[in-house]
Backbone of each chain as nested JSON, in Angstrom:
{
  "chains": [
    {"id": "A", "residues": [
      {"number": 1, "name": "UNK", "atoms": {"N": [47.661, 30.549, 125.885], "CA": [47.345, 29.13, 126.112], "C": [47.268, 28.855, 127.613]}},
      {"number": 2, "name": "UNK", "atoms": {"N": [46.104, 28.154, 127.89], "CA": [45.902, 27.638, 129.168], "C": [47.161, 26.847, 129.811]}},
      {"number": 3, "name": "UNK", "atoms": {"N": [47.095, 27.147, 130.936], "CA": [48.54, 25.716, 131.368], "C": [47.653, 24.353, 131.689]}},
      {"number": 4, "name": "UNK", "atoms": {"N": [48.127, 23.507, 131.334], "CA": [47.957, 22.313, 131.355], "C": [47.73, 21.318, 132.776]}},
      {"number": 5, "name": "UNK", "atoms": {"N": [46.36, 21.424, 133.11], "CA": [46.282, 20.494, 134.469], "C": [46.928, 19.25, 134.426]}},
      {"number": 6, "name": "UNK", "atoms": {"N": [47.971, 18.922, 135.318], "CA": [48.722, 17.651, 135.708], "C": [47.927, 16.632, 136.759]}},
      {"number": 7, "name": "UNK", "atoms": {"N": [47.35, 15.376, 136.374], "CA": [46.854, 14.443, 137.338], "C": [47.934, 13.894, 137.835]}},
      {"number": 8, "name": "UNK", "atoms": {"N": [47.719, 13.951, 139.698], "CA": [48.342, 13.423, 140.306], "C": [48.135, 11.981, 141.315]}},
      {"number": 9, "name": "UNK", "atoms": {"N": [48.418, 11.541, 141.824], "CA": [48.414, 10.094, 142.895], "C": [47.402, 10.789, 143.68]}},
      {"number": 10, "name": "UNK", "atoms": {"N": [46.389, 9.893, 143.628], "CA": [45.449, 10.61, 144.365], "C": [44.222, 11.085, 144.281]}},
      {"number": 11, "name": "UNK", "atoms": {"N": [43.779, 11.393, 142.958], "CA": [43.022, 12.38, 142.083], "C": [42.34, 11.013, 141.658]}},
      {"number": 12, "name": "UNK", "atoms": {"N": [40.831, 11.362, 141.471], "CA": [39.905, 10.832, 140.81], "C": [40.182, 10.53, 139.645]}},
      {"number": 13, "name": "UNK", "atoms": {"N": [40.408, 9.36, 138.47], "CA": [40.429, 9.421, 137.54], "C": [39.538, 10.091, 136.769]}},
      {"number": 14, "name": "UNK", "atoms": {"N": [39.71, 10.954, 135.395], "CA": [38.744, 11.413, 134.75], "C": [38.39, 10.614, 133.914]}},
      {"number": 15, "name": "UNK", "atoms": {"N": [36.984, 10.309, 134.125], "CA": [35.943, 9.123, 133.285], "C": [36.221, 9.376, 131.594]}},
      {"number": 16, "name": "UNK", "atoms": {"N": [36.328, 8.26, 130.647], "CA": [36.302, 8.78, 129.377], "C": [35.619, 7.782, 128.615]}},
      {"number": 17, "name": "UNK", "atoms": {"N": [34.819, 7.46, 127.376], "CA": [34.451, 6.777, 126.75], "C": [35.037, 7.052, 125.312]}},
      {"number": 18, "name": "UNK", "atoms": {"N": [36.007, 5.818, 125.084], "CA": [36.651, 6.111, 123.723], "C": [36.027, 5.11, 123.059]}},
      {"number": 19, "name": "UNK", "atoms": {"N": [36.887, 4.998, 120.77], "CA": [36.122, 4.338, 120.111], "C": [37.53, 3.046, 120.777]}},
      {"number": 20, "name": "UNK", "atoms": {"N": [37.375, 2.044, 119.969], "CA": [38.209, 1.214, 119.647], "C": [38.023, 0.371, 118.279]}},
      {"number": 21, "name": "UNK", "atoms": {"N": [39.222, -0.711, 118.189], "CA": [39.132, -1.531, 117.168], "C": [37.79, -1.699, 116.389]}},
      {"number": 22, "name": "UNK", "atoms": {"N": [36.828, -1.733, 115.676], "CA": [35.756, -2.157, 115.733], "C": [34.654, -1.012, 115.487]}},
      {"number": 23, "name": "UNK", "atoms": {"N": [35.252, 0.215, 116.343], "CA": [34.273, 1.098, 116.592], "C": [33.307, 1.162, 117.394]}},
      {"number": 24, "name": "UNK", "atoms": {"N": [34.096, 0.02, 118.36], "CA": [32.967, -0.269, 119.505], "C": [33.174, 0.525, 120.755]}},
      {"number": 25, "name": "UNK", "atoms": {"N": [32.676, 0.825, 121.657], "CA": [33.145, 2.203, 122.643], "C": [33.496, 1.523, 123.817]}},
      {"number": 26, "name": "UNK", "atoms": {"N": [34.59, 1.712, 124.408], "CA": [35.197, 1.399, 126.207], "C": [35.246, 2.703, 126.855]}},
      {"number": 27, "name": "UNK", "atoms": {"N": [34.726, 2.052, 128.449], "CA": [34.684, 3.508, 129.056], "C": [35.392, 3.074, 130.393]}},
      {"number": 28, "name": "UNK", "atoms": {"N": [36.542, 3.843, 130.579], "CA": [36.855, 3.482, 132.362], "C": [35.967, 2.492, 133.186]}},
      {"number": 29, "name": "UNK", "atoms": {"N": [34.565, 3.484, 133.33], "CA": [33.815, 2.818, 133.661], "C": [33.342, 1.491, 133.751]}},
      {"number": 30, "name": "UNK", "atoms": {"N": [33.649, 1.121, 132.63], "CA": [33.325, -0.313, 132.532], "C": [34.349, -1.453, 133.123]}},
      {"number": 31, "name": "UNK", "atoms": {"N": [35.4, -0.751, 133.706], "CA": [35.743, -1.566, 134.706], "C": [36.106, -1.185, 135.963]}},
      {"number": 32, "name": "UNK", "atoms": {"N": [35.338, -0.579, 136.666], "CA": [35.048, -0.497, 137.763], "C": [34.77, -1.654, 138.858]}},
      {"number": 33, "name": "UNK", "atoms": {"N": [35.461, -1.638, 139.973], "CA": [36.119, -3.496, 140.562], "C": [36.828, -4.072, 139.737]}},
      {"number": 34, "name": "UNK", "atoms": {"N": [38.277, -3.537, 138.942], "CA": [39.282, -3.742, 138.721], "C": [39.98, -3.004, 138.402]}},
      {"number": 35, "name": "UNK", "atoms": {"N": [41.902, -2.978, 138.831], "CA": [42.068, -2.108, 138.772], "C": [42.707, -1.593, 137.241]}},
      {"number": 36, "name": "UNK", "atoms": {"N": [43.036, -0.608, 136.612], "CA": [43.289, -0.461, 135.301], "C": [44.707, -0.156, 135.018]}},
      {"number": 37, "name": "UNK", "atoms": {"N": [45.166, -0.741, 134.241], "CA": [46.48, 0.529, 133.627], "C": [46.582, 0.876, 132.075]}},
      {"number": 38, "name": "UNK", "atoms": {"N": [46.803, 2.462, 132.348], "CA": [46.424, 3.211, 131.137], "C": [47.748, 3.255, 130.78]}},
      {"number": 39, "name": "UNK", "atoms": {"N": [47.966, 2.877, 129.238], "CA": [49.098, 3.159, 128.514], "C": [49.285, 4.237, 127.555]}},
      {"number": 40, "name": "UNK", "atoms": {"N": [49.556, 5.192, 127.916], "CA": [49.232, 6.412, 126.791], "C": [50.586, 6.231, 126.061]}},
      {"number": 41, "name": "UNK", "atoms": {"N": [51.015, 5.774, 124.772], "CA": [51.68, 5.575, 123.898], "C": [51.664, 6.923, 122.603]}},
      {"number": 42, "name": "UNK", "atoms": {"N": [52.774, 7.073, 122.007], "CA": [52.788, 8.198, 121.055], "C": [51.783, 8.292, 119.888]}},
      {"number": 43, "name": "UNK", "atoms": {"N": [52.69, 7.6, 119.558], "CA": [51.88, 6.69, 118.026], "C": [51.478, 5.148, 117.575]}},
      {"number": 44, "name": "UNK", "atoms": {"N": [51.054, 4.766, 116.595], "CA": [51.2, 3.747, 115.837], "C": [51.773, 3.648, 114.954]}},
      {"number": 45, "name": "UNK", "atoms": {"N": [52.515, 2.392, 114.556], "CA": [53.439, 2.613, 114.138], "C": [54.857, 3.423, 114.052]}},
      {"number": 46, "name": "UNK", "atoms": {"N": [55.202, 3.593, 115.626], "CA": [56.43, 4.175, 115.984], "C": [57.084, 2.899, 117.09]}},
      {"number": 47, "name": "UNK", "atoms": {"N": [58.046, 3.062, 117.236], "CA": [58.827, 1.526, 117.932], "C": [57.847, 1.785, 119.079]}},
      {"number": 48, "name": "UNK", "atoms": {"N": [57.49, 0.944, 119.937], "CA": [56.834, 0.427, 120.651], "C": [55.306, 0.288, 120.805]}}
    ]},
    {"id": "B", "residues": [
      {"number": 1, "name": "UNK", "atoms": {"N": [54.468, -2.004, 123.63], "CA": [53.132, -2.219, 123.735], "C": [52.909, -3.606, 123.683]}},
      {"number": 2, "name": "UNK", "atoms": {"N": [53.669, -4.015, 122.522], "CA": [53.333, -5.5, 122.207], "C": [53.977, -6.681, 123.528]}},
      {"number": 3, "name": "UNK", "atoms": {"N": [55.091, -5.782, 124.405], "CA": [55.301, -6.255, 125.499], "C": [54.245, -6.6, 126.414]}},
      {"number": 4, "name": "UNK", "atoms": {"N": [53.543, -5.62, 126.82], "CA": [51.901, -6.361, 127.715], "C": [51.131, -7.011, 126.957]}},
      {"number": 5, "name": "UNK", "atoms": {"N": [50.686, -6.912, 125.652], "CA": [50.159, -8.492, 125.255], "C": [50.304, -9.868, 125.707]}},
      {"number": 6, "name": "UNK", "atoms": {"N": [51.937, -9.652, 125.411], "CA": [52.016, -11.296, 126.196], "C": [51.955, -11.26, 127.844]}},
      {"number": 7, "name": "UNK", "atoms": {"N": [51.531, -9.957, 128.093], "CA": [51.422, -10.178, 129.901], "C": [50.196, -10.058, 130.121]}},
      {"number": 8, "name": "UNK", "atoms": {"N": [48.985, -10.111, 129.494], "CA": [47.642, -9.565, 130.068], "C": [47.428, -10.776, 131.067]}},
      {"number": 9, "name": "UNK", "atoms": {"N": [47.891, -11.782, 130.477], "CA": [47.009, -12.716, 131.434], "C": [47.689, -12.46, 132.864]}},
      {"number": 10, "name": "UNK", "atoms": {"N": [48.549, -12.254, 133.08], "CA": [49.164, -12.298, 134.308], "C": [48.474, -10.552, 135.316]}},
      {"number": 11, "name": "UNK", "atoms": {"N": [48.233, -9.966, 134.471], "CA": [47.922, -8.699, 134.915], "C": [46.308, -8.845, 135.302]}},
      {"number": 12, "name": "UNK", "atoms": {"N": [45.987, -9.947, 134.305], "CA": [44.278, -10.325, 134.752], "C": [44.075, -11.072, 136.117]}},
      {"number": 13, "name": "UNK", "atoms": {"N": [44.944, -11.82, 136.483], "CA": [45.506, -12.758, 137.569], "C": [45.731, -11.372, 138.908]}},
      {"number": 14, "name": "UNK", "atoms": {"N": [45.891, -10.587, 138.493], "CA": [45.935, -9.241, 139.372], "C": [44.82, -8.309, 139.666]}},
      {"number": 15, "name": "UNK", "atoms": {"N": [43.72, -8.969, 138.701], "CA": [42.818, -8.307, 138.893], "C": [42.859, -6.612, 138.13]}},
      {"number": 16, "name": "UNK", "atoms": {"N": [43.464, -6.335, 136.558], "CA": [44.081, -5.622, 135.973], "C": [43.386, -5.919, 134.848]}},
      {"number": 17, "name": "UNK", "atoms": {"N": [42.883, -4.921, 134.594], "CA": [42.595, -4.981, 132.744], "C": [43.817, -3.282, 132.357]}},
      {"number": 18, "name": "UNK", "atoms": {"N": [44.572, -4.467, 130.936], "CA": [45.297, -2.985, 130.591], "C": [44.479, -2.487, 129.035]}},
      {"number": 19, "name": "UNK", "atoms": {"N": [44.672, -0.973, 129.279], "CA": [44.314, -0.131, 128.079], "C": [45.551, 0.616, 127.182]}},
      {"number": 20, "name": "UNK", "atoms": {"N": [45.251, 0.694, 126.036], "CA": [46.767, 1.263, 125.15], "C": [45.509, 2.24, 124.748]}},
      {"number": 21, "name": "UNK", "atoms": {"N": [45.849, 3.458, 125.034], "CA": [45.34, 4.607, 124.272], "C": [46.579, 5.441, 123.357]}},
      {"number": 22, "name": "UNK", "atoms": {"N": [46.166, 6.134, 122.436], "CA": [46.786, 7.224, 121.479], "C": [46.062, 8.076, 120.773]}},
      {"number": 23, "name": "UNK", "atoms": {"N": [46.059, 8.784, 120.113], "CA": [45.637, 9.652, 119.259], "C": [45.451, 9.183, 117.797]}},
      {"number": 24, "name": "UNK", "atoms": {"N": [45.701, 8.071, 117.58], "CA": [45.582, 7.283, 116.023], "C": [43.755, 6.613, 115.89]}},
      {"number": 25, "name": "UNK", "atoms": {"N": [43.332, 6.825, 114.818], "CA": [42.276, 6.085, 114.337], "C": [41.834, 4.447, 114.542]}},
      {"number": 26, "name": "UNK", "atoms": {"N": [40.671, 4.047, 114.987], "CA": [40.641, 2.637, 115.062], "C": [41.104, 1.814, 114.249]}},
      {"number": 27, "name": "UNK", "atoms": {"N": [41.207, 2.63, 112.905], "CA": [41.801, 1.997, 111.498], "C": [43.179, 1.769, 111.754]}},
      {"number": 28, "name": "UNK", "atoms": {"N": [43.648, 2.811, 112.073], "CA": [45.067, 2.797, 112.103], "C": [45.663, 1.483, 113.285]}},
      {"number": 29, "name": "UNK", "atoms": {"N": [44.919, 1.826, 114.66], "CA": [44.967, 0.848, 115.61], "C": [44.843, -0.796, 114.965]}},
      {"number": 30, "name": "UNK", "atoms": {"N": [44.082, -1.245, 113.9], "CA": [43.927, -1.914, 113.739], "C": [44.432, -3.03, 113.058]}},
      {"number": 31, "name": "UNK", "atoms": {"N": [45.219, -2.476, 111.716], "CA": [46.2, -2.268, 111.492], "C": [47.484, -2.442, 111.934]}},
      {"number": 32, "name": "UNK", "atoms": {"N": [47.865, -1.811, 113.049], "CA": [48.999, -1.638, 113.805], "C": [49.02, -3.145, 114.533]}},
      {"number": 33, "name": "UNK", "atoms": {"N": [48.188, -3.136, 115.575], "CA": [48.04, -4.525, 116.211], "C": [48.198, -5.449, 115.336]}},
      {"number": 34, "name": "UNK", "atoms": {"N": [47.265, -5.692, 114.279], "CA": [47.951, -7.087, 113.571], "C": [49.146, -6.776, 113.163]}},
      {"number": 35, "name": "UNK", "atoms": {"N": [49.563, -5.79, 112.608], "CA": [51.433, -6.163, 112.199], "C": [52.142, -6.14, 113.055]}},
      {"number": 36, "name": "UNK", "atoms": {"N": [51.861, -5.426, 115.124], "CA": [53.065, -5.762, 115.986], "C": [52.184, -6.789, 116.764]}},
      {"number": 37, "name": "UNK", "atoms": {"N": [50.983, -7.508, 116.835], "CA": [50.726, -8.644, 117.489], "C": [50.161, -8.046, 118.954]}},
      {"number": 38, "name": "UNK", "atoms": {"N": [49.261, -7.096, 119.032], "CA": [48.502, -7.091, 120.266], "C": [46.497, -7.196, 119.496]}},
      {"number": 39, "name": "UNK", "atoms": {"N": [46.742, -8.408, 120.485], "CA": [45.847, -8.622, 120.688], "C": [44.765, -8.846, 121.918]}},
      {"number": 40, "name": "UNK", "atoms": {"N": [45.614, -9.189, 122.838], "CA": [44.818, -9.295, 124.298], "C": [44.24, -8.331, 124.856]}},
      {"number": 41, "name": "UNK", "atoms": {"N": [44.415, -7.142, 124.368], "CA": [43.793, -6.061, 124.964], "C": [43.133, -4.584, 124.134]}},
      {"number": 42, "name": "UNK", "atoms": {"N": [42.598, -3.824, 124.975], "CA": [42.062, -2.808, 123.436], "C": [42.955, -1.798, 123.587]}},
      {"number": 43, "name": "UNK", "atoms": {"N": [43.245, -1.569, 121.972], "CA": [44.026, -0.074, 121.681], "C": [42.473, 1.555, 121.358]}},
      {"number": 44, "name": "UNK", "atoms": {"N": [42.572, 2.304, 122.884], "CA": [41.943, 3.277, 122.474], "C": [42.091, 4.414, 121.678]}},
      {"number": 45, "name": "UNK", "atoms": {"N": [40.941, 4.968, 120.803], "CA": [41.86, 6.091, 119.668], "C": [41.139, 7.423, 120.496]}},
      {"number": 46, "name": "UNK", "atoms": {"N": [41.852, 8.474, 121.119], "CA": [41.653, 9.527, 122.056], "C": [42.067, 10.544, 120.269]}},
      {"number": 47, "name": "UNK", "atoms": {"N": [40.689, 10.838, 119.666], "CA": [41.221, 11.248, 118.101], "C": [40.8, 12.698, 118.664]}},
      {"number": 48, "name": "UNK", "atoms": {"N": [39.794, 13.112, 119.74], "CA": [40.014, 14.65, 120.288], "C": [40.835, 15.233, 121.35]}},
      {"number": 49, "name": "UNK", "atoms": {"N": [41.776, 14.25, 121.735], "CA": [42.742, 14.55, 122.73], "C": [42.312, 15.159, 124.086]}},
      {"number": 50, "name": "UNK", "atoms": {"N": [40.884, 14.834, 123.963], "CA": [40.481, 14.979, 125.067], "C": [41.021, 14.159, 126.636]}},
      {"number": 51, "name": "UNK", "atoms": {"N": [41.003, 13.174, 126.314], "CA": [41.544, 12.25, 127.138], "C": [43.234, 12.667, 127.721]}},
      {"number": 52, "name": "UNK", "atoms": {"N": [44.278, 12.86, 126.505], "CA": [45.157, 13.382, 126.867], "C": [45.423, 14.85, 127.625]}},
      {"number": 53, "name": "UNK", "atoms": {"N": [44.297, 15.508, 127.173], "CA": [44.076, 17.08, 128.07], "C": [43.966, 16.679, 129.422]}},
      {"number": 54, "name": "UNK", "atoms": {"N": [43.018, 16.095, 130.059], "CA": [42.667, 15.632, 131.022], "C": [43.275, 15.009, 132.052]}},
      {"number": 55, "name": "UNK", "atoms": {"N": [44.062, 13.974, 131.268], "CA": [45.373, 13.082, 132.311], "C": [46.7, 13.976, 131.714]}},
      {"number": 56, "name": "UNK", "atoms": {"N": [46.609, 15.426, 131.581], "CA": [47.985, 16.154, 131.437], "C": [48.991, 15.592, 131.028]}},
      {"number": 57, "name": "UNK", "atoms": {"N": [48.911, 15.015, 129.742], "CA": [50.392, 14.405, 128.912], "C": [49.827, 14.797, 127.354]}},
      {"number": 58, "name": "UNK", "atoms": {"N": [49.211, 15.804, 127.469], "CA": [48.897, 16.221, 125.786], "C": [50.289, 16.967, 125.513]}},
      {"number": 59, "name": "UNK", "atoms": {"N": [50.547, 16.752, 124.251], "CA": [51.728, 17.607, 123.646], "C": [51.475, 18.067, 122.923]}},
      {"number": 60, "name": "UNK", "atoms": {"N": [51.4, 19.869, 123.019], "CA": [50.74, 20.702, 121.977], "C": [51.468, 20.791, 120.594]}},
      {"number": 61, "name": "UNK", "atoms": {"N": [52.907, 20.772, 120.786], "CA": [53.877, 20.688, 119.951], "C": [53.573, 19.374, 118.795]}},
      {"number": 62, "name": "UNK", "atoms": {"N": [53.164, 18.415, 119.402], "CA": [53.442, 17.272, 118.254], "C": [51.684, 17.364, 117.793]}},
      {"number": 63, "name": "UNK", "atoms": {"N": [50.798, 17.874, 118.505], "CA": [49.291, 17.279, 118.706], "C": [49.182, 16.119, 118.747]}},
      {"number": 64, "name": "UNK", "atoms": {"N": [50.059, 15.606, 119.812], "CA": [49.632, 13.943, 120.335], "C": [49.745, 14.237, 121.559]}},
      {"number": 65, "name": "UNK", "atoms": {"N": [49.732, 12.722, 122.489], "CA": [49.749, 12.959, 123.618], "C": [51.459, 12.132, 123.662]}},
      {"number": 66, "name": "UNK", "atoms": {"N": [51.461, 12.422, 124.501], "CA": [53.087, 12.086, 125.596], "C": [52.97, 10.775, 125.538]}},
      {"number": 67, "name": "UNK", "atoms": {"N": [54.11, 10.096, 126.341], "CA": [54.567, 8.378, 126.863], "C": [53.95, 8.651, 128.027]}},
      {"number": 68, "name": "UNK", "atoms": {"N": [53.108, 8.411, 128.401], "CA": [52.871, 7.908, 130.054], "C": [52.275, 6.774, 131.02]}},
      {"number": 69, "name": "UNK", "atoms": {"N": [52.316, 6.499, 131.784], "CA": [51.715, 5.34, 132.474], "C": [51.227, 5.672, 133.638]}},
      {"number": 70, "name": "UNK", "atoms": {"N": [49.632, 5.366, 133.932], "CA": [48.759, 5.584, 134.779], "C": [47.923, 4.021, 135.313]}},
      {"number": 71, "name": "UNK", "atoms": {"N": [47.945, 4.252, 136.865], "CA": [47.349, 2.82, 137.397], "C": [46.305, 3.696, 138.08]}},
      {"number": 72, "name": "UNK", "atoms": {"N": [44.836, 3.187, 137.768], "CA": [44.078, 3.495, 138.452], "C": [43.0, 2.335, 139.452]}},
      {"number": 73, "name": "UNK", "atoms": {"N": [42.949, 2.416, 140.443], "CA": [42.414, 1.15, 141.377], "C": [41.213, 0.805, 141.185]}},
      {"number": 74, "name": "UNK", "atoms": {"N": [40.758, 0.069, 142.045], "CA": [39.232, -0.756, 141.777], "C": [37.947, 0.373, 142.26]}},
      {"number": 75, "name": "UNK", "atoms": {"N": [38.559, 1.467, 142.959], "CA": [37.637, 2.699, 143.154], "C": [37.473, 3.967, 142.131]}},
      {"number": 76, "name": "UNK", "atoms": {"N": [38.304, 3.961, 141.146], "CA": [38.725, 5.265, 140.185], "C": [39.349, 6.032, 140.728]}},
      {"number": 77, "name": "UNK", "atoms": {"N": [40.632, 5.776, 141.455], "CA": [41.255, 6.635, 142.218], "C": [43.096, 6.025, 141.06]}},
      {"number": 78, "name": "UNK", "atoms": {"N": [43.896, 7.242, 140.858], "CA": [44.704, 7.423, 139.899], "C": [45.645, 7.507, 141.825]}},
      {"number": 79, "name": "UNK", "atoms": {"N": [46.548, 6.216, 140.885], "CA": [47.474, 5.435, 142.462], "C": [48.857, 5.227, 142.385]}},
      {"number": 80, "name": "UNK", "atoms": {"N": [48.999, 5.228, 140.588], "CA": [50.68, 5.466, 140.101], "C": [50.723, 5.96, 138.607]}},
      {"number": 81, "name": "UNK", "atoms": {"N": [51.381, 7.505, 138.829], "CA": [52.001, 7.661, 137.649], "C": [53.129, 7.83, 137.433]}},
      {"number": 82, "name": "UNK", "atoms": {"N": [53.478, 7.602, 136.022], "CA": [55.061, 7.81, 135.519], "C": [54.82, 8.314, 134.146]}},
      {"number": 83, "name": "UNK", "atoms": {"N": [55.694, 9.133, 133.31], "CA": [56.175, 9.859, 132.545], "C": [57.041, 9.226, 131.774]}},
      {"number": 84, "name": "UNK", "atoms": {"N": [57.214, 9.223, 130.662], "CA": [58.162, 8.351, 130.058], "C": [59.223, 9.215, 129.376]}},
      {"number": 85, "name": "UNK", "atoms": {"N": [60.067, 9.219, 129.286], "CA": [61.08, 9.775, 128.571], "C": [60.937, 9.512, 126.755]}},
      {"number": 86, "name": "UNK", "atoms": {"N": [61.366, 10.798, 125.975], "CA": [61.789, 9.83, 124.68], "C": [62.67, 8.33, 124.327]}},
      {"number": 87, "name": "UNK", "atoms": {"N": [61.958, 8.195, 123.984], "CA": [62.339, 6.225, 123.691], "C": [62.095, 5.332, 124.412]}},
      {"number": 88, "name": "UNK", "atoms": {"N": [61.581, 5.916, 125.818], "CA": [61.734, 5.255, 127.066], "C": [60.346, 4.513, 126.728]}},
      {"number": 89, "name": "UNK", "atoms": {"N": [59.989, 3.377, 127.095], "CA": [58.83, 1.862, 127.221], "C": [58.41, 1.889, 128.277]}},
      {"number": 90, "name": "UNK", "atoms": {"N": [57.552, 1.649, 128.637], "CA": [56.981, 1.086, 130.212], "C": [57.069, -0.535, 129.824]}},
      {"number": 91, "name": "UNK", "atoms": {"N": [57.812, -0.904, 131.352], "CA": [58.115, -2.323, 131.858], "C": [57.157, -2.946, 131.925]}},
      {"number": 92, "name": "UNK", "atoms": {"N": [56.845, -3.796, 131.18], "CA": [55.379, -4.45, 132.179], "C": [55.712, -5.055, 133.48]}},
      {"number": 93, "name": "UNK", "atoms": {"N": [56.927, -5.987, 133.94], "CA": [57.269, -6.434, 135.156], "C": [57.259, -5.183, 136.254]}},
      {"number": 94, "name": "UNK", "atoms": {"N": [58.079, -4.164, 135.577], "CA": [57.39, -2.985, 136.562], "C": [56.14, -2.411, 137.342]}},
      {"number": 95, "name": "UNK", "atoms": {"N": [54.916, -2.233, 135.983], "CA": [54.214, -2.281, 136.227], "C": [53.232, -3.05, 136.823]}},
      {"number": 96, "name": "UNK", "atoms": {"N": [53.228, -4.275, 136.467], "CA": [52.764, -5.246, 137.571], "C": [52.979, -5.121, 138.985]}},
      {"number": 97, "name": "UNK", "atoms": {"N": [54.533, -4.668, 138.898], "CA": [55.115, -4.688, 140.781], "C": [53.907, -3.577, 141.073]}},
      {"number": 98, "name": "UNK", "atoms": {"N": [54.013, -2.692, 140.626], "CA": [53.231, -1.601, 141.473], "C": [51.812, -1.733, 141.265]}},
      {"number": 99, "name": "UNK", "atoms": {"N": [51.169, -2.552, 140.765], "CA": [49.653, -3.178, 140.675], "C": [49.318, -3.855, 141.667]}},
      {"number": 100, "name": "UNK", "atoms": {"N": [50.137, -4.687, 141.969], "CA": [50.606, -5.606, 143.23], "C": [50.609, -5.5, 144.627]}},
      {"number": 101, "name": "UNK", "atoms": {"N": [51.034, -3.931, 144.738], "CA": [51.292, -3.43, 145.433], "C": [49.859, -2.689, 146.169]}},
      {"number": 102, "name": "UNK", "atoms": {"N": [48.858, -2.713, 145.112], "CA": [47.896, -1.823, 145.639], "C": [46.342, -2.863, 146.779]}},
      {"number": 103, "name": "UNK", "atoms": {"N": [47.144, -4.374, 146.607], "CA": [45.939, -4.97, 147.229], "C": [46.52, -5.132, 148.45]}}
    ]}
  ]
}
């Protein structure tokens, strides 16, 4: 198994286009001139 | 999660849009939000873990991704991260401070 690249402070975010609610697609991109925060959470339906 | 719901607006006031990504289905996302009450913002479903490969918090062990929290600025430049512990939440008052911090 490959080791796992770690993004650090500093580093270009890597662009992504996911689905969402709906099935409608968001991409980083699309907010570009603001700034973002990514919440990477476990699951749904797990406490928080 | 359902903690930054009731903060988007203040994070929008910052010039902040927040994202909740996971590894769960839009179905599932959808679902989820109406029974814990987020609505102000979108839950992304990263269902090839691509996304988690990429920002290095994939967990091969569970095939999900990790707790983590990433601020990226008005250029696409990645400006604060943190790691979350098991059980551990990200603050939203926290996070705001360091949003805050970047103008």
């Amino acid at each position: 198994m490959t080791e796992q690249k770690t993004l650090n402070v500093g580093d270009q975010a890597p662009s992504f286009t996911l689905k969402t609610i709906g099935m409608k697609e968001v991409s980083l991109s699309d907010y570009r001139g603001k700034n973002v925060v990514l919440l990477f959470y476990t699951l749904d339906w797990t406490p928080g | 999660m359902p903690a930054f719901d009731q903060r988007v607006s203040d994070f929008e006031k910052a010039n902040t849009q927040v994202l909740g990504i996971s590894t769960d289905s839009p179905f599932s996302h959808d679902n989820w939000a109406k029974s814990v009450g987020i609505s102000h913002y979108p839950l992304l479903s990263d269902m090839h873990r691509s996304v988690a490969k990429d920002y290095g918090v994939y967990s091969p062990e569970m095939n999900i991704n990790s707790r983590a929290t990433f601020i990226v600025d008005t250029t696409g430049k990645v400006r604060f991260v943190v790691k979350h512990g098991r059980g551990e939440l990200p603050e939203p008052d926290k996070i705001l401070a360091e949003v805050t911090k970047l103008s």
